[in-house]
C-alpha positions as CSV (number, residue, x, y, z in Angstrom):
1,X,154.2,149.7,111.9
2,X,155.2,146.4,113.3
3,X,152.4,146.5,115.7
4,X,149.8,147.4,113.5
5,X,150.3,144.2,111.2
6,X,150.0,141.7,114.4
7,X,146.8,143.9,115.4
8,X,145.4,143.4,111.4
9,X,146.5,139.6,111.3
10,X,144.3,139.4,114.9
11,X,141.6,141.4,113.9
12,X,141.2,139.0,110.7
13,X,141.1,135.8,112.7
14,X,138.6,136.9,114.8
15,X,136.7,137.6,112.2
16,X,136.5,134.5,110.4
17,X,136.0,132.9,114.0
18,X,132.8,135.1,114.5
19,X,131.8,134.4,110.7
20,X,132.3,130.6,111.3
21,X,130.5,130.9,114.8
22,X,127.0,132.3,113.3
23,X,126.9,130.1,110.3
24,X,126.8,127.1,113.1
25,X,124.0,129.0,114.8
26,X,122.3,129.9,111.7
27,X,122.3,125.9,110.3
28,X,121.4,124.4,113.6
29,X,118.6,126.8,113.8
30,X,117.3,126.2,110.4
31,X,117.8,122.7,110.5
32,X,116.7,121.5,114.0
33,X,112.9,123.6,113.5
34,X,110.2,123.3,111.4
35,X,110.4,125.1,107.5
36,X,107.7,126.5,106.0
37,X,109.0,126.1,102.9
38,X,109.4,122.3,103.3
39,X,106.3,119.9,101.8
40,X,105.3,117.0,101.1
41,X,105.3,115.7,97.7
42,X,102.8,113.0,96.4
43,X,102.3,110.9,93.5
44,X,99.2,109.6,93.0
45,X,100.4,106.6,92.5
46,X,102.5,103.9,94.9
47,X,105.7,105.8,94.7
48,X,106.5,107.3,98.3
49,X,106.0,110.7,100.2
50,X,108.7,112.9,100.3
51,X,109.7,115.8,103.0
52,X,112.3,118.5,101.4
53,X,113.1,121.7,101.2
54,X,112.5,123.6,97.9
55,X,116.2,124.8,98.1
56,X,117.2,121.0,98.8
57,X,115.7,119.5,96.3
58,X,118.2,119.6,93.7
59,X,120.9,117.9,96.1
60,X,118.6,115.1,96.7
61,X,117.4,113.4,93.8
62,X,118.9,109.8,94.9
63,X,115.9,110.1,97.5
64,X,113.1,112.9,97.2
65,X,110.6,113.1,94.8
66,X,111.4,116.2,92.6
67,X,108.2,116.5,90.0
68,X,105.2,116.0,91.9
69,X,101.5,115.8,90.9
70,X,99.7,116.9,94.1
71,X,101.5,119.0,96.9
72,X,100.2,118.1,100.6
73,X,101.0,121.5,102.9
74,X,102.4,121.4,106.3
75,X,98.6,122.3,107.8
76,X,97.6,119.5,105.6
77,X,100.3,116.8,107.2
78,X,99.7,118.3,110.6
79,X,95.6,117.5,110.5
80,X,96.5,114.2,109.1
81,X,99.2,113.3,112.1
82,X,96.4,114.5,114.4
83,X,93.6,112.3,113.0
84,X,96.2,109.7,113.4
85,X,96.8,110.2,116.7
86,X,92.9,110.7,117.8
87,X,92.6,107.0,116.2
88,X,91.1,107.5,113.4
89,X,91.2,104.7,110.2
90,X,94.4,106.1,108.0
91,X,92.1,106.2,104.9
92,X,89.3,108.2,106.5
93,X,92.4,110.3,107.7
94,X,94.0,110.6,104.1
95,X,90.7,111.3,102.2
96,X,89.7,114.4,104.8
97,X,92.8,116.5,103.6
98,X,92.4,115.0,100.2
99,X,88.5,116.6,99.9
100,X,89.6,119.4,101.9
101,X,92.5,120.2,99.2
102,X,89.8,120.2,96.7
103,X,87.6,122.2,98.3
104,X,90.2,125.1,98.6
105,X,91.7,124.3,95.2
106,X,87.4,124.4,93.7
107,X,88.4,121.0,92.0
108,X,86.2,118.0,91.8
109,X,86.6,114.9,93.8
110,X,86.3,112.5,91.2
111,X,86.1,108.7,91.5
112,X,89.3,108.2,90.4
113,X,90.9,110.2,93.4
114,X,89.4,107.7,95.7
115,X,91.6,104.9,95.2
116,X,94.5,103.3,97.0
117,X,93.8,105.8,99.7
118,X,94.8,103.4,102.5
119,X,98.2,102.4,101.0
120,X,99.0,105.8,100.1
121,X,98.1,106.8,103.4
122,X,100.2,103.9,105.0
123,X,103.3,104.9,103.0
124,X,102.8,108.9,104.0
125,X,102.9,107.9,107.8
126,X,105.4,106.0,107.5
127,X,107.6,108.4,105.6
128,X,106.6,110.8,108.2
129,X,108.1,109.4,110.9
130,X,111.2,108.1,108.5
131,X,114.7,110.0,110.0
132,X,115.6,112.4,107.7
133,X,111.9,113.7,107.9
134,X,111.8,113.8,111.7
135,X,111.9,117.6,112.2
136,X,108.6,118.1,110.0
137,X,106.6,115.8,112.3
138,X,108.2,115.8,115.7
139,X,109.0,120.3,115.8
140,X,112.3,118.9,117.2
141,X,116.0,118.4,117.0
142,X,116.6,114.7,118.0
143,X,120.3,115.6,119.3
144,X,118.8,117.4,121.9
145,X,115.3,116.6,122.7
146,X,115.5,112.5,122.8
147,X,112.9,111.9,125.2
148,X,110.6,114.0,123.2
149,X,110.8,111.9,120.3
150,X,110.2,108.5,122.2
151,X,107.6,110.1,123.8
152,X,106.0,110.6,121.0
153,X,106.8,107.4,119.4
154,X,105.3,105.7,122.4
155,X,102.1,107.4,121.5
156,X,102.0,106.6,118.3
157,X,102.2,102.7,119.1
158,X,99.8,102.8,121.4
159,X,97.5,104.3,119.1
160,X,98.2,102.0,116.4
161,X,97.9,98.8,119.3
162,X,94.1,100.1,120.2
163,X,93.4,99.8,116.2
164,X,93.7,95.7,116.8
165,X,95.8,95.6,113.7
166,X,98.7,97.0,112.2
167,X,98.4,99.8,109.7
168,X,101.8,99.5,108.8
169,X,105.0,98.4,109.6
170,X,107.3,101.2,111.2
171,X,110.6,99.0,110.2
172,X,113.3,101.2,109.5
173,X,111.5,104.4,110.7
174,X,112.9,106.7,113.4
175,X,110.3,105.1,116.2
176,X,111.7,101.6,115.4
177,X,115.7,103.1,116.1
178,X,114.3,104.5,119.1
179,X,112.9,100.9,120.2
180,X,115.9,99.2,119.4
181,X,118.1,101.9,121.5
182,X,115.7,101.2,124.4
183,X,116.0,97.8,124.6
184,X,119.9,97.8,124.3
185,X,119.8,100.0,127.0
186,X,117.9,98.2,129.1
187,X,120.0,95.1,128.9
188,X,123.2,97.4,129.4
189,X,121.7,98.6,132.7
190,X,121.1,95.0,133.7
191,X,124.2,93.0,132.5
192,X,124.7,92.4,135.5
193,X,121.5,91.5,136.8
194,X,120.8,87.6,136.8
195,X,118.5,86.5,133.2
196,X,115.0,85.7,134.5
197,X,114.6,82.1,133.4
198,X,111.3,82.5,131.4
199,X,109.8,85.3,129.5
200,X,106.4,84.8,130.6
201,X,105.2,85.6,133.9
202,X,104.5,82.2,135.8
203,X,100.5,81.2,137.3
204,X,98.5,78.7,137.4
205,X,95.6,78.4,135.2
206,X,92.6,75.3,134.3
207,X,92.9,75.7,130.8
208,X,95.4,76.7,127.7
209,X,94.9,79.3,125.2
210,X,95.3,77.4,122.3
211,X,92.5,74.6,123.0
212,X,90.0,77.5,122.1
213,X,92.1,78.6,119.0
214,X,91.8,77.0,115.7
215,X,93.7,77.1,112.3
216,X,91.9,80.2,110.8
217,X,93.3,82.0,114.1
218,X,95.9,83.6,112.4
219,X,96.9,84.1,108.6
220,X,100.0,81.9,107.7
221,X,102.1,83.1,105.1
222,X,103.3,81.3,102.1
223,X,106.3,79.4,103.5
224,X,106.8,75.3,104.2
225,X,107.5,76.3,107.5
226,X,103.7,77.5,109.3
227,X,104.6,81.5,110.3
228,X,102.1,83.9,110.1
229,X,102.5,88.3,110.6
230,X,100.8,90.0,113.7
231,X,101.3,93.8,114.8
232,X,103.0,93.9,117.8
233,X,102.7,97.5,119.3
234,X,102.5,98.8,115.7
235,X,104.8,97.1,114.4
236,X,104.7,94.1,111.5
237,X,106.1,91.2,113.5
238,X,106.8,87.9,112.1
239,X,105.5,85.0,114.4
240,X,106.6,81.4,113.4
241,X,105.3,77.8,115.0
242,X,106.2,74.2,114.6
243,X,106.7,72.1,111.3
244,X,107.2,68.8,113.7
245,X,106.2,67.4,116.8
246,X,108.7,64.5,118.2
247,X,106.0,63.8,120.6
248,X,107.8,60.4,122.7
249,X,108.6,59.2,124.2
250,X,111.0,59.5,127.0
251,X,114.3,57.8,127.2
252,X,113.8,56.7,123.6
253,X,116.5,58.4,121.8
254,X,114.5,61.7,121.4
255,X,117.0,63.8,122.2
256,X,119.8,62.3,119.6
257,X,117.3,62.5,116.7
258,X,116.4,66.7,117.8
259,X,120.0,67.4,117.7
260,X,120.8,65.4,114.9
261,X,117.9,67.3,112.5
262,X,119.4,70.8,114.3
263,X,122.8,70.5,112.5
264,X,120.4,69.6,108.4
265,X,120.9,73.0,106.8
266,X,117.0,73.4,106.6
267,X,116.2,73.1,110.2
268,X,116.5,76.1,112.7
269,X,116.8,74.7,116.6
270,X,114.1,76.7,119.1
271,X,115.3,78.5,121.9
272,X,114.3,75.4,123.8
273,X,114.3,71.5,122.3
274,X,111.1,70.9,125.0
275,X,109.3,74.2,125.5
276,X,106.4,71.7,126.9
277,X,103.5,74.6,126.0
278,X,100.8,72.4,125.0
279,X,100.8,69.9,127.8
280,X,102.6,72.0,130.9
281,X,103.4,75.5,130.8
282,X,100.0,76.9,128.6
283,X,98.9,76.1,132.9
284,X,101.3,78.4,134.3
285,X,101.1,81.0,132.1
286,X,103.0,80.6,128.7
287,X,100.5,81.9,126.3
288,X,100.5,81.6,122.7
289,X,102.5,84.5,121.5
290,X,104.8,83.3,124.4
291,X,105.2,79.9,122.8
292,X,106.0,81.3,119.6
293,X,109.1,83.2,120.9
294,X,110.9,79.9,120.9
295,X,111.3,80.0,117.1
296,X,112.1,83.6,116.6
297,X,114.9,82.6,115.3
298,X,112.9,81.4,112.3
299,X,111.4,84.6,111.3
300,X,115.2,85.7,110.5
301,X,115.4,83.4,107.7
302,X,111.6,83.9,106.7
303,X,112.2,87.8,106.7
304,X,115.8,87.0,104.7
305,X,114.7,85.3,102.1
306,X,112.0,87.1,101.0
307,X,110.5,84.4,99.1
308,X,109.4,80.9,99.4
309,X,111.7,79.3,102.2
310,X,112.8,75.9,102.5
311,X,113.6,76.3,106.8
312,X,111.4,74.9,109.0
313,X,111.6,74.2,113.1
314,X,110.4,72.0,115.1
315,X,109.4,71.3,119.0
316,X,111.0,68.1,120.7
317,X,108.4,67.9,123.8
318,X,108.7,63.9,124.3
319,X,105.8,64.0,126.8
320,X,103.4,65.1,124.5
321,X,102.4,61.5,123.6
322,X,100.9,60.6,126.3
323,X,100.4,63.8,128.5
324,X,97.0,64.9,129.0
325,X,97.1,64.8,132.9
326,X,94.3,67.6,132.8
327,X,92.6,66.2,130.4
328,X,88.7,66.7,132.6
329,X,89.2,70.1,132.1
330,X,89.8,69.8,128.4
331,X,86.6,72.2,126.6
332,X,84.3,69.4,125.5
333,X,86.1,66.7,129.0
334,X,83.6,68.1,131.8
335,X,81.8,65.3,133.6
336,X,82.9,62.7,131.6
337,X,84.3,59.2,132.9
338,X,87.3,59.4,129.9
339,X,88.4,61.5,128.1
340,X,86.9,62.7,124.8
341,X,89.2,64.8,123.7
342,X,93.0,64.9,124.1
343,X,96.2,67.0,123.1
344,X,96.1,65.8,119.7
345,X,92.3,66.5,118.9
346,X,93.4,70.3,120.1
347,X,97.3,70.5,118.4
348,X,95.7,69.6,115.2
349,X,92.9,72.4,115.0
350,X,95.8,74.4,115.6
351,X,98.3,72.8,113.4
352,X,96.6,70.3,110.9
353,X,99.6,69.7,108.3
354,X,101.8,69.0,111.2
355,X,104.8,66.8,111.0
356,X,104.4,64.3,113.9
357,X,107.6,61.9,114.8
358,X,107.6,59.2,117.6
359,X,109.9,57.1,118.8
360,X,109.2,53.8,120.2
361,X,111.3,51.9,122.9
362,X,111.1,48.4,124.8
363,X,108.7,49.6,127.4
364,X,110.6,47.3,130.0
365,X,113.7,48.6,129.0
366,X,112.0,52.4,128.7
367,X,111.0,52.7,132.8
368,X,114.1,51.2,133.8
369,X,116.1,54.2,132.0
370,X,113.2,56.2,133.2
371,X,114.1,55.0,136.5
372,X,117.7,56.3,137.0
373,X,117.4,59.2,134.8
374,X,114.6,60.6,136.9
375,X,116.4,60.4,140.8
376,X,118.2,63.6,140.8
377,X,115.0,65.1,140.0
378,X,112.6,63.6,141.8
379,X,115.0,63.1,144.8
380,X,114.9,59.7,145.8
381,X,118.0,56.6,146.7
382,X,118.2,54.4,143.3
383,X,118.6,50.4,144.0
384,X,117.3,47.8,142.7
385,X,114.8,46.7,145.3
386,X,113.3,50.4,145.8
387,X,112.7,49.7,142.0
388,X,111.1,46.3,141.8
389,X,108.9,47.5,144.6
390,X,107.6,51.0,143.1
391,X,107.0,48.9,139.9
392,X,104.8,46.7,142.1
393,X,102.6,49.1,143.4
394,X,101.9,50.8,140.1
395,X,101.2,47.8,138.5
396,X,98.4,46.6,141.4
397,X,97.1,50.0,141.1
398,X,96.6,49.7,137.2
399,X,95.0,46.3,137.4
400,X,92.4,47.4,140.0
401,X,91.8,50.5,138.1
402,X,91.0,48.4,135.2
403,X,88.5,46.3,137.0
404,X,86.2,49.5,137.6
405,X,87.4,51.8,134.1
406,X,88.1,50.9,131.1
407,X,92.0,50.9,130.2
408,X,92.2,53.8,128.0
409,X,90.9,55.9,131.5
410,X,93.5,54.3,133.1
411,X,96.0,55.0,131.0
412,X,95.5,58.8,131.3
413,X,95.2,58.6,135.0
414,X,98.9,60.2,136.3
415,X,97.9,59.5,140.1
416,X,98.0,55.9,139.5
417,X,102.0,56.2,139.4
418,X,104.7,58.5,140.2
419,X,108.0,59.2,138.7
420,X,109.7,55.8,140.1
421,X,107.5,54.3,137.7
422,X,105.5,55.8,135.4
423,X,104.2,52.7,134.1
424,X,101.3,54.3,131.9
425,X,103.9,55.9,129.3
426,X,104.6,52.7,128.1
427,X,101.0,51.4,127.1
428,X,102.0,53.1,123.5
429,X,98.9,51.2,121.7
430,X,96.8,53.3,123.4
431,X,98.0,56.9,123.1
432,X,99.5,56.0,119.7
433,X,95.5,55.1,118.6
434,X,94.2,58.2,119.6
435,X,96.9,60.4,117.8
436,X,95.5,58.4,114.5
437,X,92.5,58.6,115.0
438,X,93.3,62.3,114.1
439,X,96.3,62.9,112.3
440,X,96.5,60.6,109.4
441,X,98.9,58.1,108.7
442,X,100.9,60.0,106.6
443,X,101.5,62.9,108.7
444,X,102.8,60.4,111.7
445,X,106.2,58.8,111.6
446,X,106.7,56.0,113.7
447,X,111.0,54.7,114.4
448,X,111.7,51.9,116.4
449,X,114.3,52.7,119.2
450,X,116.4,49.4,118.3
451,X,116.5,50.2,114.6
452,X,117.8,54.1,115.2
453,X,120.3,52.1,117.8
454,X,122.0,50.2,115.0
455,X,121.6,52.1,112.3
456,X,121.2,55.4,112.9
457,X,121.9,57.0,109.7
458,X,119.5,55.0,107.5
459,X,116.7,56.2,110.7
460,X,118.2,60.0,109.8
461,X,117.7,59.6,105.8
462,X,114.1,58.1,106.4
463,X,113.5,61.2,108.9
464,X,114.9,63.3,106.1
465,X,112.4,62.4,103.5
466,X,109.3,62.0,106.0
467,X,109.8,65.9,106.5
468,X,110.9,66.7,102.9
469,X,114.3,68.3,103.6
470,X,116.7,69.1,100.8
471,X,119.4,67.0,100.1
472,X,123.1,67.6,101.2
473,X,126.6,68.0,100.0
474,X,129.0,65.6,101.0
475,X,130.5,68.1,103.5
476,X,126.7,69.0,105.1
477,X,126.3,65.0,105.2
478,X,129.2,64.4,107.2
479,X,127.9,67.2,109.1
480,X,124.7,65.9,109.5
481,X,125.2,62.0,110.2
482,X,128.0,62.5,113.1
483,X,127.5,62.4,116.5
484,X,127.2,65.6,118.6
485,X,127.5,64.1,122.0
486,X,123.7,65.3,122.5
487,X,122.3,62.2,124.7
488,X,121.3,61.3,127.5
489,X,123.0,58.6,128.5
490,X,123.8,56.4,131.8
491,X,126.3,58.1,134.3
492,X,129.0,55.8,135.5
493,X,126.8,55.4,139.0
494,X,123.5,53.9,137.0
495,X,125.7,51.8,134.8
496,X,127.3,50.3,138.0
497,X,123.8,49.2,139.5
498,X,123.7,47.2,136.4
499,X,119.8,45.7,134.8
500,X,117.2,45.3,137.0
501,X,116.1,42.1,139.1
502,X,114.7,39.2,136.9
503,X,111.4,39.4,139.1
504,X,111.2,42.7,138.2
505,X,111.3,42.3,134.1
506,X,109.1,39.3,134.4
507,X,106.5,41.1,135.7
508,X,106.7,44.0,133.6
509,X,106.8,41.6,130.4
510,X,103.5,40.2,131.5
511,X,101.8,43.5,131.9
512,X,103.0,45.5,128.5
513,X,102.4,41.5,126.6
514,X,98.5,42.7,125.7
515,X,99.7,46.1,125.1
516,X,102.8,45.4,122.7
517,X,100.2,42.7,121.0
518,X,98.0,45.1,120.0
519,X,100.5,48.1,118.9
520,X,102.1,45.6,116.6
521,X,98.4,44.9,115.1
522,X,98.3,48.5,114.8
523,X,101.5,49.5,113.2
524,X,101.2,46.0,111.4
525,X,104.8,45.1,112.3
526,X,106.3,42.1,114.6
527,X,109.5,44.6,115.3
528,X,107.4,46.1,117.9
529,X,106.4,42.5,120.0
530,X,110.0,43.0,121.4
531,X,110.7,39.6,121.3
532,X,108.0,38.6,124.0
């Protein structure tokens, strides 16, 4: 008797065991495969597609559409996925099965059927590929057959990427968790791998991308900052550029003022304060979607705010000014004895509301700092005679180029000078005549290096209102105005060498005179003369 109740007791376990056991198989069958039963469900209206179950849709109201005016079949979603696929326009796609439907259904097609085909059509796809409609697309359980579904999400971006454009975005979709998995794992698998210094692949190259771009390039949204949308293997990516240039010059505080602007609560800092695309690295290989990577932090606050933004970034190349070593090679340069057309003429068909700040030391003064800052780099013994010499050979080499070209030539000729003295940089009339003479006066904000040197925080308010940033709190001021140990300054070794020979400055005074004369006349100030 005894035995028979343990035997009972056993015998009803197991049962409930093998009960529990084939309601496992039978759900992860029924929910890993395609239904039958399950549709899609459209409005003919903007409201989305939904995939459900006709025994499921009571349980999810909060996200299916329950009351439907037109019913799409699976046959129907599976010629559509297929048109897709065999690149064909989503609207031509959509209206097939739409006539299709009415040809099995003897209805008329009326004119009123054939509207908002391509959004309705760009909200079905991407509904299609959303996660908890997976299985109805993909014929697979994504616990199980995860290679399957990026495969197939691979296919799908490359057939939206042959299109030229993006038919939609495929944010939040299953095929954009997949993307973000894959990249994760690839850094996982190469934490421990060195980080390649660069994004773009490095090569030389005559001419820059950009020069044969112009503002109508690209579409820029409706921001103060310029960004602008562009599909990036299917997806809707946000793409962002510069508000402000601080074009120069070097060794004139350039630095101090970038990271000074960083830490205002409207600017975002680049990846890099001197990315150095437009005069430099557009030659080795940076392109113009590579450029734009150094504001991607941007696009987090344009895609945040979902409105009208006040955050803006900016690109600190100090070299800019002056920089058009390549300039024969320029589009429009060829054959010519000077140039035509420099960096400016080709930044502002790019960018022509751009923010342009420059900052304007002692030129003496300037390639002395220039001098010390640039030996570890350039590799060569600092003193004071090694100095005074290099100075003298740059200027005999400027003066004899000016007796054969005019001085404008000159001063765009790099091989007159090398990093000992780059003498040319400081001939600011020049360079400074040619950015006016396309940006206009407004868009061009001229600081003295001496004024930002004793009063730096009037310098910071004027920079403030010349690029229209909000105004702060007390904290954010404080914030704002201090200093954040962010400059280049003299190591202990240059300070020790003390100024340069007298000789030296004399004859550097003598040569900028004419071209200090003349910026002054320009900017129609005396502060510029330097006292000379």
């Amino acid at each position: 008797m005894k035995l028979n109740w343990k035997l009972k007791c056993c015998s009803i376990i197991v049962f409930v065991l093998l009960l529990s056991i084939s309601y496992e198989v039978w759900f992860i069958s029924t929910q890993g495969t395609i239904s039958i039963d399950r549709v899609y469900n459209f409005k003919h209206t903007k409201s989305p597609f939904m995939a459900m179950s006709n025994n499921d849709a009571q349980m999810h109201l909060s996200t299916d559409v329950k009351i439907s005016k037109r019913v799409f079949s699976m046959e129907e979603v599976s010629e559509f996925i297929v048109m897709i696929l065999n690149n064909e326009h989503v609207m031509v796609a959509l209206k097939t099965v739409w006539k299709k439907y009415f040809r099995n259904s003897e209805k008329l097609f009326s004119d009123s059927e054939n509207e908002n085909f391509e959004s309705e059509a760009d909200i079905m796809l991407k509904d299609i590929l959303n996660k908890r409609n997976k299985n109805t697309f993909l014929d697979v359980n994504e616990k199980y057959e995860f290679n399957v579904i990026n495969r197939t999400c691979k296919i799908i971006e490359k057939s939206l990427s042959r299109k030229g454009q993006c038919i939609l975005s495929l944010e939040g979709t299953l095929c954009s968790e997949l993307r973000t998995l894959n990249s994760v794992a690839a850094r996982n698998s190469k934490k421990h791998k060195k980080k390649p210094p660069r994004v773009w692949r490095e090569e030389n190259s005559t001419t820059c991308d950009y020069m044969h771009m112009n503002s109508t390039s690209f579409s820029l949204l409706p921001q103060k900052n310029p960004c602008y949308e562009e599909c990036d293997g299917g997806y809707n990516t946000i793409r962002c550029l510069p508000y402000f240039l601080i074009i120069g010059m070097p060794r004139s505080g350039t630095t101090s003022l970038y990271h000074h602007l960083t830490h205002h609560k409207d600017v975002v800092p680049g990846k890099a304060k001197e990315p150095m695309y437009f005069n430099r690295n557009c030659y080795r290989g940076m392109n113009f979607a590579d450029y734009s990577l150094n504001f991607d932090e941007m696009k987090t606050h344009i895609a945040a705010e979902m409105k009208f933004s006040p955050f803006i970034t900016g690109d600190a190349s100090a070299d800019l000014a002056f920089d058009s070593w390549n300039w024969r090679n320029f589009p429009g340069n060829q054959g010519l004895q000077q140039p035509k057309h420099v960096l400016p003429f080709y930044i502002h068909k790019l960018l022509p509301k751009l923010k342009i700040i420059v900052v304007l030391r002692d030129p003496v003064e300037r390639l002395y700092s220039d001098y010390l800052y640039e030996a570890p780099s350039a590799r060569y013994l600092l003193s004071l005679e090694d100095f005074h010499q290099a100075v003298h050979r740059a200027v005999s080499k400027h003066k004899q180029c000016q007796t054969q070209f005019s001085i404008r030539t000159c001063a765009y000729n790099s091989s007159l000078e090398n990093y000992k003295a780059r003498l040319r940089v400081g001939m600011y009339h020049v360079f400074l005549t040619d950015w006016l003479q396309i940006f206009s006066r407004d868009q061009i904000l001229v600081i003295n290096f001496d004024d930002y040197t004793k009063d730096k925080k009037e310098v910071l308010i004027k920079v403030s209102q010349f690029l229209e940033l909000s105004n702060l709190t007390a904290e954010e001021s404080r914030l704002f105005f201090a200093s954040h140990a962010r400059e280049n300054r003299r190591s202990n070794r240059t300070r020790d060498m003390g100024d340069m020979l007298a000789e030296t400055k004399e004859m550097l005074r003598e040569f900028y005179k004419p071209f200090n004369v003349n910026l002054s006349q320009l900017l129609q100030s005396n502060r510029f003369l330097w006292s000379y």
